[in-house]
N, C-alpha and C positions, 0 to 999 in steps of 0.2 A: 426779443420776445414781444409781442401784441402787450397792447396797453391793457388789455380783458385780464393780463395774469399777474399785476396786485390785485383786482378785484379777486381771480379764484384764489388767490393767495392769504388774504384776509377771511373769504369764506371756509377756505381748508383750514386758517387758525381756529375760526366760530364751531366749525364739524369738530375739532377734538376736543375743544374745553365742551362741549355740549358728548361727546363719549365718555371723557371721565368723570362728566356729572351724573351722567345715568347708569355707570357703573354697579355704586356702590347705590342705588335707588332701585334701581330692577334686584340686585343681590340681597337685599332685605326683605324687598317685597316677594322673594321664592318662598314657599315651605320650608321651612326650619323641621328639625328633630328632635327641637324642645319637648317635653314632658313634665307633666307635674310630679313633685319630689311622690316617689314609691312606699311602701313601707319596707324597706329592705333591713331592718338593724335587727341584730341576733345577739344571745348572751356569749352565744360562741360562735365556732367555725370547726368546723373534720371536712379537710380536703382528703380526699383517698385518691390516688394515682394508682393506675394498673396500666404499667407498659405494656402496648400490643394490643389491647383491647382494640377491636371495632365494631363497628355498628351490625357485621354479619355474625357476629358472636351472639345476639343477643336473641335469645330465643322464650318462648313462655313455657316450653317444655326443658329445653338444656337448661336455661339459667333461668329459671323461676324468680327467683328474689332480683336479678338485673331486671326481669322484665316487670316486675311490680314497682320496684322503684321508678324507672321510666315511665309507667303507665298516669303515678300523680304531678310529674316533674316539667317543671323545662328543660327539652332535651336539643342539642342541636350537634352540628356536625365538626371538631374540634382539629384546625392546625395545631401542628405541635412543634411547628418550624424553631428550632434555636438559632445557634450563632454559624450554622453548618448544613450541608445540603441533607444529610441525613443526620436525624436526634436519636442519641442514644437517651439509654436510661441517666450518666449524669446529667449531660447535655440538657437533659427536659426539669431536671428537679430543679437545678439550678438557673433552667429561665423561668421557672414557674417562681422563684420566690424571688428573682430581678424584677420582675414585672418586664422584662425586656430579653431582647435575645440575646444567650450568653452559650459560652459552650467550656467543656470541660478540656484541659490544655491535653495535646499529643496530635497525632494528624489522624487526616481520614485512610487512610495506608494501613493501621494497624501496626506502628511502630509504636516504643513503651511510650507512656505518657512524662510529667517531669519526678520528678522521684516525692514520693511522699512518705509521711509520715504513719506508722502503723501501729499506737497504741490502742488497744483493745479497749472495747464496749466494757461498759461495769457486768460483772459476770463472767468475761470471757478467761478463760485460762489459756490462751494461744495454742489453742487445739485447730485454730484455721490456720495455724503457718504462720504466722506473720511477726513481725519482731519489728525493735526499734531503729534499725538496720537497713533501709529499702533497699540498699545496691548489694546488698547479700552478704557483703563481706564482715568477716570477723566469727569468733565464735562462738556456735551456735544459732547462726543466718539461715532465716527459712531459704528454700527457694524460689528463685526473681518468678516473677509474676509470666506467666504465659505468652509473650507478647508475636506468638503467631498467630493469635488470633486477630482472625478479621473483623470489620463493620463496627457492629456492637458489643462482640462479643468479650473486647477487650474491658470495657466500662464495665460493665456486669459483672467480670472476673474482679476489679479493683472495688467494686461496691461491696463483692460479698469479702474479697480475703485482706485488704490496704485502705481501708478509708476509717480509720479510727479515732482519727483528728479530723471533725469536718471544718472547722474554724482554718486550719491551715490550708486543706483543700482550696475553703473557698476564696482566700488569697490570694492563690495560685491562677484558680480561673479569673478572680479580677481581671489578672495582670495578662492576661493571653489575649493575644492582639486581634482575634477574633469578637472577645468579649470588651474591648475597649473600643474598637470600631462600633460598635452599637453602643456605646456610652452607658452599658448596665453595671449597675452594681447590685451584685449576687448578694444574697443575704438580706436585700434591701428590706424584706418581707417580717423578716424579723425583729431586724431593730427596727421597726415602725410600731409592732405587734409590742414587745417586750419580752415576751416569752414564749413557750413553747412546747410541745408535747410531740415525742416523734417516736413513730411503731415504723421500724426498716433503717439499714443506713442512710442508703442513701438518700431521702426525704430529709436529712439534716441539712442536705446543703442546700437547700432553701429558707432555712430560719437561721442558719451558723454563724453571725455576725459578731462583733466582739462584745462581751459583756452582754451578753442575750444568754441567759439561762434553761438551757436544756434539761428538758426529762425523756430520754431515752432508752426503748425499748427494743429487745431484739428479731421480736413478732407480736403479733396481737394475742394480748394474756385469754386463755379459754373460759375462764370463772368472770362470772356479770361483773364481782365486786372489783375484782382487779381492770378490768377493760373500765369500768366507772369513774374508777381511780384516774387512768391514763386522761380520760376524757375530759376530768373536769381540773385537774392540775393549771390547766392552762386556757386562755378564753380562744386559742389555737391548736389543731391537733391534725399532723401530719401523718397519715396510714400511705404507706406502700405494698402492695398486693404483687409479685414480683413472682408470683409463679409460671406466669409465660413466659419466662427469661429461661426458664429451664427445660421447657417443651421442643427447642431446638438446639442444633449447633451451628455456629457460626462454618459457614466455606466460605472458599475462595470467589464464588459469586453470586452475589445476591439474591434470594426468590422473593415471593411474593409478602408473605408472612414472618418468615423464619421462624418458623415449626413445622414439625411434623402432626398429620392428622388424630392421632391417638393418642399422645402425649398433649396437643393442646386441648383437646374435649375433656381429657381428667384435669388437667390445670383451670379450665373455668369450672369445672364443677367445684373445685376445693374455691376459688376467687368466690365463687356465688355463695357457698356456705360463711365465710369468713364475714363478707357483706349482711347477711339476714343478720349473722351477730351481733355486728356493730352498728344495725339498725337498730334491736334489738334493744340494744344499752342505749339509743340516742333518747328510742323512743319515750324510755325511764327519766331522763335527766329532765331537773325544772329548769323552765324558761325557753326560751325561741333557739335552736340549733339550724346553721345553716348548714347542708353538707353539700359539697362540691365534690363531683367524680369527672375526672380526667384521664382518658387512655396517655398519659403522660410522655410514650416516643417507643420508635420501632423496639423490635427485640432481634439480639441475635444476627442473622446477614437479613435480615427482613428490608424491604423497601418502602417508603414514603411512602405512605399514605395518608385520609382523615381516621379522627380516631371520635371513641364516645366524649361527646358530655355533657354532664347531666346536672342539674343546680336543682335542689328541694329544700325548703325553707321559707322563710319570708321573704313573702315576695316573687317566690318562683312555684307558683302553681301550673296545671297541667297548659300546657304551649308551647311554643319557639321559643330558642336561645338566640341573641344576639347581642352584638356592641357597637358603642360608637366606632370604635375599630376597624370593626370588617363594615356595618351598613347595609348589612345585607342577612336577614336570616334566611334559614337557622344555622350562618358558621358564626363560628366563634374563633380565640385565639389561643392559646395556653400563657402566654402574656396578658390575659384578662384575667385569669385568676387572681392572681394578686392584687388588684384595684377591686375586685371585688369582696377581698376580705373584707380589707381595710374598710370598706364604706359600711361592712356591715356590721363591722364594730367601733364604728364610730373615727376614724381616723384618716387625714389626709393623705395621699398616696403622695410619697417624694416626685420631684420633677424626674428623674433618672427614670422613671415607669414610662412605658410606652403604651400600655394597655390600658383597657378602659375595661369599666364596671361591666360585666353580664344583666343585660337587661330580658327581663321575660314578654314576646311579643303579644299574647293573649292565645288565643284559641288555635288549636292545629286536627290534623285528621285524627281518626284511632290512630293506636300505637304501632296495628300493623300495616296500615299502610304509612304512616311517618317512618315506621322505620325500615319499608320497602325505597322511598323517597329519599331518607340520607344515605342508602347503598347504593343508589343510583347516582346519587352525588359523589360518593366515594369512587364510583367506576368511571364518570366524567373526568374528574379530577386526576385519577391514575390517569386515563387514558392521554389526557394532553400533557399529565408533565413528563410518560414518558415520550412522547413522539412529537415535540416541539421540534428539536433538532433534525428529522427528517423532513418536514416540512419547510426548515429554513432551507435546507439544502435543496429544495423542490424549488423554491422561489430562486437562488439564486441559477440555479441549472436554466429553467427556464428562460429566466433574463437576458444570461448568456447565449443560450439559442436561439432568441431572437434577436442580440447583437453580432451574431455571425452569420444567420441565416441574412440580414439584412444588407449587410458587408457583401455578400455572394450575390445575389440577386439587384443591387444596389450600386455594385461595384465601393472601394473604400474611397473614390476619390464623389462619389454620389451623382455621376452622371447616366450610370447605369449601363448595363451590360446588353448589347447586343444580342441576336437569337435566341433560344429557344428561353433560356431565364427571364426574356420580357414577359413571358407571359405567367409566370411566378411571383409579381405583383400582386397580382388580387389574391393569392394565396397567403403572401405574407401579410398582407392587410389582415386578415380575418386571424391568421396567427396571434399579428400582436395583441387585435381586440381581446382574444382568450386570456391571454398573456397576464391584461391590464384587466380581465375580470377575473383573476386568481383568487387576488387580495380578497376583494367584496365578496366571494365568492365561500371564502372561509368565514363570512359572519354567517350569512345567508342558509350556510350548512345548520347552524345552531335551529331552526325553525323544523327540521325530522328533529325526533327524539331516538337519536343512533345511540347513544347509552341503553338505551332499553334491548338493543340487538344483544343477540348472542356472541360478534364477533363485534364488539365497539367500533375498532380504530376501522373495519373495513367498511363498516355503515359509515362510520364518518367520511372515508375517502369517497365514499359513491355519494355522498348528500354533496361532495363538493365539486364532484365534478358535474354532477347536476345542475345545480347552483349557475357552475360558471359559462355550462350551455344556455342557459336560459337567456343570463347576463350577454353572453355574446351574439344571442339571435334579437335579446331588444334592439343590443346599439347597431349591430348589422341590418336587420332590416326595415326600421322605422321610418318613417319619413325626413328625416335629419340626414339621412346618410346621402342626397344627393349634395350635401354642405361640407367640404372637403372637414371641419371641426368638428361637424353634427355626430359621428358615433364614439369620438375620444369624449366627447364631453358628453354625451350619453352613459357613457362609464361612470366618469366622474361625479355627474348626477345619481346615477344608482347606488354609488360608493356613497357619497353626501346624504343622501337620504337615509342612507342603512344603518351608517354611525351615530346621526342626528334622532334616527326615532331610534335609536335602539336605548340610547341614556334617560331620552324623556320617557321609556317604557321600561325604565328597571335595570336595563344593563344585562340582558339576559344572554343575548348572543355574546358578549364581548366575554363573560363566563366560560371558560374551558372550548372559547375558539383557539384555532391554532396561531393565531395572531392575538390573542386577547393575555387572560390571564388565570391562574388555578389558585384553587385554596390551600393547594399545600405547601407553593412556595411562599404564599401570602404577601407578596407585593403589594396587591391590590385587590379587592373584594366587589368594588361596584365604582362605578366613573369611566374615564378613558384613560387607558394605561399608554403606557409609551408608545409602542407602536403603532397603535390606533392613531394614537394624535399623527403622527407621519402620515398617515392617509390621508385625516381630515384636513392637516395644515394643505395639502396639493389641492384636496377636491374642494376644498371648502372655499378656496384662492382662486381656483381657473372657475368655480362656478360663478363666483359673484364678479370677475373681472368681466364674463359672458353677458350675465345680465347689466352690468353695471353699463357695462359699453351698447348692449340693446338699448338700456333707455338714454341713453344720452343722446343718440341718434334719434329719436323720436322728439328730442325736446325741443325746442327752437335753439337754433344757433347762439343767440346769446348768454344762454342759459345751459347750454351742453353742458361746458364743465362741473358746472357746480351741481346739479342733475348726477352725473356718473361720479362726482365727492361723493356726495349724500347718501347715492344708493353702496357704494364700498363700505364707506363708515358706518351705515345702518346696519348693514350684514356685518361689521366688523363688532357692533354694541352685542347683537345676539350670540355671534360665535364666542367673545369673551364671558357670558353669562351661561352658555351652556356649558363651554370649559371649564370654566371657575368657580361655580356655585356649588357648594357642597353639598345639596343634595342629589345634581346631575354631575357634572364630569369630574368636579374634584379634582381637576389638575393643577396643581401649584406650577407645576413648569410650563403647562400648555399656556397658560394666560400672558406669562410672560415671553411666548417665543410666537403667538398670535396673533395679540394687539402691535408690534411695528409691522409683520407682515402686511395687515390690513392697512395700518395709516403709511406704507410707502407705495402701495398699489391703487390707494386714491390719489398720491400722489403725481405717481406718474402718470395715471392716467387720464387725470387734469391739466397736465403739462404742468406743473408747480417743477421749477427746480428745484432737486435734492442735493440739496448742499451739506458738507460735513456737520455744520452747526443742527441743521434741523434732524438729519439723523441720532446726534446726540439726543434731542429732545423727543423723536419717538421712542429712543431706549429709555429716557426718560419718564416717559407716561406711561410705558409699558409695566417699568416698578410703581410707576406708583397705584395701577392698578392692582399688580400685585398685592401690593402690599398693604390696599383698603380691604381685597378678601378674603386674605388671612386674619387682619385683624378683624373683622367683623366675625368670622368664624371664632377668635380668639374671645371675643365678648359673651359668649352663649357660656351656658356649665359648663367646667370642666370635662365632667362624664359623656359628655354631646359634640366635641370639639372632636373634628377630623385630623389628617396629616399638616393642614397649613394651618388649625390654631395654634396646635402642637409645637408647630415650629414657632412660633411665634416665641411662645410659651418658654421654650426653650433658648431660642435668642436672650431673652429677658434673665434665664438663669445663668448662660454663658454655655450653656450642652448645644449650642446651634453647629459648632466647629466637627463633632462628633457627625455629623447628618452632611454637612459640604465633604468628609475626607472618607466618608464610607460610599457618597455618590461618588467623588472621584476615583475608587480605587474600584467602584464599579465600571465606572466608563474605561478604562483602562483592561480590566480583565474581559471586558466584551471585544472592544477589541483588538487581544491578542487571543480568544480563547472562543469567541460567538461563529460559527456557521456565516451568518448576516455579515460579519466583517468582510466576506468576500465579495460582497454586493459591490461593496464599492472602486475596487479595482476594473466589475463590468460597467458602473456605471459612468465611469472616469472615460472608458474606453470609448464607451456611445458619446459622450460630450464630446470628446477632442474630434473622431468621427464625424458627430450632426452639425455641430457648433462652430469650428472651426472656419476662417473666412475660406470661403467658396465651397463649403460644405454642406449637405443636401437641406439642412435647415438655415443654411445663410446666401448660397446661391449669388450666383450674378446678376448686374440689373440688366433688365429688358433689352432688347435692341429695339432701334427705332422703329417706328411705325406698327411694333407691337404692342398687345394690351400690357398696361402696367401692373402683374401676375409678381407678387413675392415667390418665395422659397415654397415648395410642399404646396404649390395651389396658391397661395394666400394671394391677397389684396394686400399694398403697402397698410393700411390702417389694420388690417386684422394683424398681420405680422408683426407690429409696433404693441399690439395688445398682449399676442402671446410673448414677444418679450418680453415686457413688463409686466405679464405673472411667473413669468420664471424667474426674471429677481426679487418678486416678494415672497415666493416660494423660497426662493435660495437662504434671503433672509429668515425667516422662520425657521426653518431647519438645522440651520447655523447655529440660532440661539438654543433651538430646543434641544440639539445635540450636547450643547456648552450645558447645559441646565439640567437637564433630566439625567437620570444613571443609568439610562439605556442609552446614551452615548452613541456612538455610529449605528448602533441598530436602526435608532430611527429616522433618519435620513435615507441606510438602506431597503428601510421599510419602504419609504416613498418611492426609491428609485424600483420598485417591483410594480409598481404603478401608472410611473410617470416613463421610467426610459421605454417600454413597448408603446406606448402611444406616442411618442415623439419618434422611432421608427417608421410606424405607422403611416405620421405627415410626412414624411419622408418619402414612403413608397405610393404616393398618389399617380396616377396616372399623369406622363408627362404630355403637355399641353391639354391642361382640361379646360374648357371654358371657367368662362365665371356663371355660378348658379343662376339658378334663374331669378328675374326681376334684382337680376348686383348691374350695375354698368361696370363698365372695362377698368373704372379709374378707383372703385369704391364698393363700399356695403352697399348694402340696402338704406337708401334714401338718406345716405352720407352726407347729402348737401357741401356748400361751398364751405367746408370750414375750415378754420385758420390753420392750414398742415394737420390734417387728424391723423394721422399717420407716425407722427412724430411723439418720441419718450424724450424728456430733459432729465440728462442723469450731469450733476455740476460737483466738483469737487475745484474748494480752494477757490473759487470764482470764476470759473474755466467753464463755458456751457460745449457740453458733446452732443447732436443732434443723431436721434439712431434714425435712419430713412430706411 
């Protein structure tokens, strides 16, 4: 090696301790979510849950009193995600008093749940059937519980005839390995509180804790004195409204709602009367009452959806609902409830809470168009979670047809195919461009407002195939395109700019994109979720290798290297700050599968050898980036703290273990069970294919007295570059894949991206010159430098020179 590489080698040490110092200095200096403490503290609390409620329920004519109370309230759009893909009615009570997602033990199949206990309500005479007895046997055993019923409708049969022990219930769900993988504990709500007051069963199993004293009612009493009673027992009071449970029947497969139209229009009429009641009685009681309303989870065979909710009290005057949770009004979580009792009576919310306090954002439109606004949210939100999986299947389809189309016209051994298929080149070129503007092409869609169509999902498919024509006639016809690189990196810049302004603008496309994320699975509510970052780590790597390598060439020779360090590493400072920052990307994994991407692609492309030690040490800085923007998130309130102070937070109690084996058990059900797991069986195919020695991206060298032309066109120096972003690439992916619980998906996110443009360079025209003002031997004004052409990849002390 030249004597120039301790010098970039000392300068490459100076470029990192100068990234990790500005880390945690640009992350301070972002907008924080801090707030001045609120007046939020109440003498009580009436949470009311009505399963099934949504926001197209709420009418100033059908329900009068829903729409007067939303009219002074914080209202926002409400997940009711538990410990399962669809929340029934235990499901939802018992995460709303977890603070965290829990679900009620038995499967989603509609087989019996575990056998429980069924001593009757004070009053009851066992006039519902039910005995001490669950598996029927002996005499005088009611009969076993219904259990062909489907969805939800099996919970609802055990809430109204088997739940008469809610203490043992909630034991039961403890221990169900759905609610241990989320680290909740059920009940938590109440032994925090001390006691409790509860009108419905099943709203018990949100306060049922041991030694927590219940007052239990079996519907909301009709006389003021008695409902006052209930009210003021306790500085907590649990109402369940549960007449939409009765408005349909569970089948065999899902609809929309689960009910019928004339049985749910009388069921909200009786919920709306029930409601002015217990307004009614609040109105009376001395002192601050906060009341919290929560469509608490589907009913019946109903599907996902959002649901109402509404917070009036202290503290929540007419505005948007939000949390540090989601980050995004007006959704909220049904795992906020609970952290929001607590604060408003004064009480710390256990570590085992996930959710964070309902904050009221200030001013919103009228009520009717807000509540035009969170339907349209509700119809976004349907729409991507149910058509994610066709869309995955669209991507991987795709990729494969142009790993096969490419193979044909290409021939598989990549020297290509004789007669008439020569001329199916320039066809596949413009294929793959489409191809690799899929991706971007599904944020880009976000910018129509196709929720607003009468046919959602078919507005969304035309916004994106729009989208991805547009995208394909920039990088096809620009002036980049006579640069054998100029229209793949034209993507990748489109792609890079798309993701980058869309977080510093709120995060609005990445919202119910088909690649982004929805509120009702509630992963994520605002940042860059998994798959996105797949995108970014490619676009974000081949863009600044592009630039980084343009100005290094413009620098003077002695100065190249450290010139194309600096510009890597600078791009490496801002991508880890927009990843990382919580009030932009919020990616606890992205930072860490990032920052080595960046610092091994200044590497090589300084010529620094990369030896085992110093890859250590970029895994090394990578945590500890990490690990300064969690804890700095970790230093803000409580109530302000995202997923990585949380975690933090959680390390410190010893709940961090619950958050590593529930992303594992994620990365593992992706894939054996994601659409996307199939990516990469094509993307493995296109490697061994492009990659392999004498393959169409590795190619033979020159013959004599020809110009010195790499693989796909290139120049030996270009070729050395695009290698060495495809192993910073490869790294990044690697880790992101190890770290995030989108696990292979995101890698095959990228490969939707990356393998048609690597196709692409593939199918260039054989013998194209070199562009204009490139000489035979080089870029653009290459000058004599020390092998630019050359990556130093070293393990063990072994230098491998890639020419």
């Amino acid at each position: 090696m030249s004597g120039t590489a301790p010098v970039a080698a000392r300068r490459s040490a100076a470029l990192l301790a100068l990234l990790l110092g500005l880390v945690p200095a640009l992350l301070v200096a972002l907008p924080g979510v801090a707030r001045a403490a609120e007046p939020y503290r109440a003498d009580r609390v009436v949470v009311v849950g009505v399963p099934g409620l949504t926001w197209a329920d709420v009418d100033s004519q059908a329900t009068p009193g829903l729409w007067e109370l939303a009219e002074g309230s914080a209202i926002g759009a409400m997940s009711v995600r538990a410990a399962r893909s669809t929340s029934c009615l235990l499901d939802g009570w018992a995460t709303l008093g977890a603070g965290n997602r829990a679900r009620f033990p038995g499967t989603d199949e509609g087989l019996p749940p575990v056998p429980l206990p069924s001593v009757g309500l004070p009053g009851d005479d066992g006039a519902d059937g039910t005995t001490g007895d669950p598996e029927g046997a002996g005499e005088g055993a009611a009969p076993r519980l219904d259990t062909s019923l489907t969805h939800c409708g099996l919970q609802e049969r055990v809430a109204d005839a088997a739940l008469g022990d809610p203490q043992a219930t909630v034991a039961r769900i403890a221990d169900d390995p759905g609610t241990v993988r989320f680290g909740a504990e059920p009940g938590a709500l109440g032994a925090a509180v001390g006691c409790a007051s509860v009108v419905g069963r099943a709203a018990a199993l949100a306060v049922a804790a041991p030694d927590v004293p219940l007052t239990t009612v079996g519907g909301l009493p009709v006389e003021p004195e008695g409902l006052a009673t209930v009210l003021t027992g306790c500085p907590l009071t649990l109402v369940s409204l549960d007449q939409l449970t009765d408005a349909g029947a569970p089948g065999a497969e899902p609809t929309d709602h689960g009910t019928r139209p004339e049985p749910r229009a009388d069921a909200l009429t009786r919920i709306d009367e029930s409601l002015a009641r217990l307004r009614a009685a609040v109105d009376g009681l001395p002192g601050e009452t906060l009341l919290l309303l929560a469509g608490i989870s589907e009913v019946n065979d109903g599907r996902p959806q959002l649901h109402v909710g509404i917070a009036s009290g202290p503290g929540f005057e007419r505005g948007w609902l939000t949390s540090a949770s989601t980050g995004r009004p007006p959704f909220v979580q049904l795992i906020d409830v609970a952290p929001t009792v607590l604060r408003a009576l004064g009480v710390d919310p256990p570590a085992s809470m996930n959710g964070q306090p309902l904050r009221n954002t200030g001013d919103r439109p009228a009520l009717s168009a807000a509540v035009a606004e969170l339907e349209r949210a509700n119809v976004a939100a349907i729409t991507h979670h149910r058509s994610t999986g066709t869309f995955f299947w669209t991507f991987v389809a795709v990729a494969a047809a142009v790993v096969v189309l490419g193979m044909l016209v290409l021939g598989v051994g990549g020297a290509g195919r004789p007669g008439p298929l020569r001329g199916a080149r320039r066809a596949l070129r413009l294929l793959c461009l489409a191809a690799a503007a899929l991706p971007v092409a599904t944020y880009l869609a976000g910018l129509a407002p196709w929720e607003r169509a009468a046919a959602p999902l078919a507005a969304l498919w035309a916004a994106v195939v729009v989208a991805d024509l547009a995208v394909t006639a920039l990088a096809a016809l620009g002036p980049w395109r006579r640069w054998p690189l100029g229209p793949p990196l034209a993507v990748l810049a489109v792609t890079l700019g798309t993701l980058v302004g869309d977080v510093l603008t709120g995060s609005s496309l990445e919202l119910n994109g088909p690649l982004g994320y929805d509120a009702i699975v509630a992963g994520r509510f605002t940042g860059y979720g998994n798959l996105s970052f797949g995108l970014l780590a490619v676009s974000a790597l081949s863009v600044t290798a592009a630039v980084a390598t343009a100005a290094g060439r413009r620098a003077d020779p002695r100065r190249r290297r450290a010139v194309t360090a600096a510009v890597v590493v600078g791009a490496g400072v801002l991508a880890v700050v927009v990843i990382g920052a919580p009030p932009l990307g919020r990616d606890f994994g992205g930072v860490l599968a990032a920052l080595p991407g960046f610092l091994l692609l200044a590497m090589l492309l300084a010529h620094v050898r990369v030896t085992v030690v110093r890859l250590v040490a970029i895994l090394a800085a990578a945590v500890l980036a990490v690990g300064t923007v969690a804890v700095l998130d970790w230093l803000r309130p409580a109530g302000e703290r995202t997923h990585l102070g949380r975690f933090v937070e959680q390390v410190l109690s010893g709940e961090a273990w619950t958050v590593v084996s529930r992303k594992a058990a994620a990365n593992l059900g992706i894939l054996l069970g994601s659409p996307l797991a199939w990516m990469l069986p094509v993307a493995l195919v296109a490697a061994v294919w492009l990659l392999r020695p004498g393959g169409p991206l590795r190619g033979a060298r020159p013959r004599a007295g020809t110009a010195r032309r790499g693989p796909a066109g290139l120049t030996p120096a270009d070729a050395a570059v695009l290698r060495a972003t495809l192993l910073a690439v490869a790294l990044s992916l690697t880790i992101g894949a190890a770290v995030n619980d989108s696990g292979v998906a995101l890698p095959a996110t990228a490969a939707a991206l990356l393998v048609p443009l690597l196709v692409r360079l593939a199918a260039v025209p054989q013998g194209q010159p070199p562009g204009a003002g490139e000489s035979a031997g080089g870029a653009p004004h290459s000058g004599p430098a020390d092998g630019p052409e050359r990556v130093t990849v070293v393990s063990r002390g072994s230098t491998v020179w890639n020419t």
